[in-house]
C-alpha angles and dihedrals in degrees: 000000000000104000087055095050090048084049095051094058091038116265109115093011133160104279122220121204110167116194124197131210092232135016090213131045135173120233116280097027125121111253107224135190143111126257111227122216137201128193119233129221087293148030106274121181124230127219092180163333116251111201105184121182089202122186122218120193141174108239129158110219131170090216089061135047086211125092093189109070127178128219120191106222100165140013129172128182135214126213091173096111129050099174156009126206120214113296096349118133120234124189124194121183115223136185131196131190110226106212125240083242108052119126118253121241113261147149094312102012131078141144130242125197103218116196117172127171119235108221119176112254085342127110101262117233125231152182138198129201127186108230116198114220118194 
């Protein structure tokens, strides 16, 4: 009982780490990696993976006292998993499309790939890659 309460409020909570194929793709390519898991102190459910391609840019704007911005362009989810036990590894394969259109990346403008794992009353884990489009 108390491992799963110190994991609901993220100490001993479920860990992310995805991996890509590649650090750098061309537009209109498939984005491909696996997203590692690793079981916390105690058994937490999962509802469900959150892959977000995710563009940041550097734009000045009188509504906002903020020059980065972010603009979400792709998101997949995985409903492979349902559950980790404590301290078991789990590896999903993913694949995104990256769009003919997507911007490349330059001086103010990048692109993340965002995966969080939804868990149930619980802090949800993330991870956040930078992904180079060129």
């Amino acid at each position: 009982m108390w491992k799963k309460f110190m994991s609901s409020i993220g100490l001993g909570n479920i860990m992310v780490d995805t991996i890509l194929d590649h650090k750098q793709y061309r537009r209109g390519e498939s984005m491909n990696g696996i997203v590692h898991i690793k079981g916390g102190a105690a058994e937490q459910v999962i509802d469900e993976i959150v892959l977000t391609l995710v563009l940041k840019y550097e734009q000045d704007r009188e509504d906002s006292d903020f020059s980065y911005h972010e603009k979400t362009l792709h998101e997949i989810i995985l409903k492979d998993i349902h559950h980790v036990d404590s301290n078991e590894y789990c590896s999903i394969p993913f694949s995104i499309d990256i769009l003919d259109n997507h911007p490349i990346t330059e001086k103010g403008v990048e692109t993340i790939l965002r995966t969080k794992i939804i868990v149930p009353q619980a802090v949800d884990p993330e991870d956040e890659d930078q992904v180079i489009i060129v």
